[in-house]
C-alpha positions in Angstrom: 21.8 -8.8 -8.2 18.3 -8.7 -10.2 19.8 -12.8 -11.3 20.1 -13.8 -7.8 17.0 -15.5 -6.3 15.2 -13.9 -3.9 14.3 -16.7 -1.4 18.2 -16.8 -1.3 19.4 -13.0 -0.4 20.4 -11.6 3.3 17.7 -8.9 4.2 20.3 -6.5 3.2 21.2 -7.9 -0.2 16.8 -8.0 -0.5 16.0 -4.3 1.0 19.4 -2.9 -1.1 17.8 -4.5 -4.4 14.0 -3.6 -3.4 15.1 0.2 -2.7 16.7 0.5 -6.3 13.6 -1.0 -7.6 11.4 1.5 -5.9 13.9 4.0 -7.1 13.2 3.3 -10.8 9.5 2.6 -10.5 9.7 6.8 -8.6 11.5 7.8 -11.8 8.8 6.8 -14.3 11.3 6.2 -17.5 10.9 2.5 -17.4 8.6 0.9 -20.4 5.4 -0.3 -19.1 6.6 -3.9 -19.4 9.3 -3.5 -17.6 7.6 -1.8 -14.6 5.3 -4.5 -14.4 8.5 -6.9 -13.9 10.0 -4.7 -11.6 6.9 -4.4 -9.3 6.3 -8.4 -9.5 10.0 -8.3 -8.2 10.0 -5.4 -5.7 7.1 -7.4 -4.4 8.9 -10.5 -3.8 11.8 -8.8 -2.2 9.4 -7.1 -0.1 8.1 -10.2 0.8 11.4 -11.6 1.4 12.2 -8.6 3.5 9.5 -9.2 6.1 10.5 -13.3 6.3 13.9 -12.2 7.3 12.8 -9.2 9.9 10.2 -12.1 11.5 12.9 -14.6 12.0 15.2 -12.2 14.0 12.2 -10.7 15.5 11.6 -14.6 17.1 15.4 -15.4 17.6 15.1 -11.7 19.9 12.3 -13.3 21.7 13.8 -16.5 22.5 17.0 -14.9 24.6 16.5 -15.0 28.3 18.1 -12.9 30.5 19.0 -13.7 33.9 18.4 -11.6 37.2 21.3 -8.9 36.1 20.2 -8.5 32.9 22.5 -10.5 31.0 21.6 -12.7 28.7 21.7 -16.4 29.9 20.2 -18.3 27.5 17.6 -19.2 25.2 14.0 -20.2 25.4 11.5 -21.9 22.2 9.1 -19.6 21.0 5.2 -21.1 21.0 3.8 -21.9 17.5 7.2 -22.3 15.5 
């Protein structure tokens, strides 16, 4: 997955990638090289990670519901 670019991964393709990152920077036996490569890219999934959480976060807040509860519709979210 390391081959795929990150500004095109799901959030789960992004956190599964970011957590085995975080996973190898924990256990220390990666060449200092490397671990500088690996936090440039856990960064950017990271990054990634939190662009895909605020775009369902805003589709959430655009769904109206109507007097029962149910959901009815959608409404535009200001400053998109």
């Amino acid at each position: 997955m390391a081959d795929m670019k990150v500004d095109e991964m799901s959030f789960e393709q992004a956190m599964s990638e970011l957590e085995q990152v975080v996973g190898q920077l924990e256990r220390g036996d990666v060449p200092l090289e490397d671990s500088i490569k690996l936090y440039e890219r856990g960064a950017e999934l990271k990054k990634r990670c939190e662009t895909k959480l605020k775009e369902a976060e805003e589709k959430v807040a655009q769904i109206t519901l109507s007097r029962d509860g149910q959901p009815s519709g959608t409404t535009p979210v200001e400053g998109l």
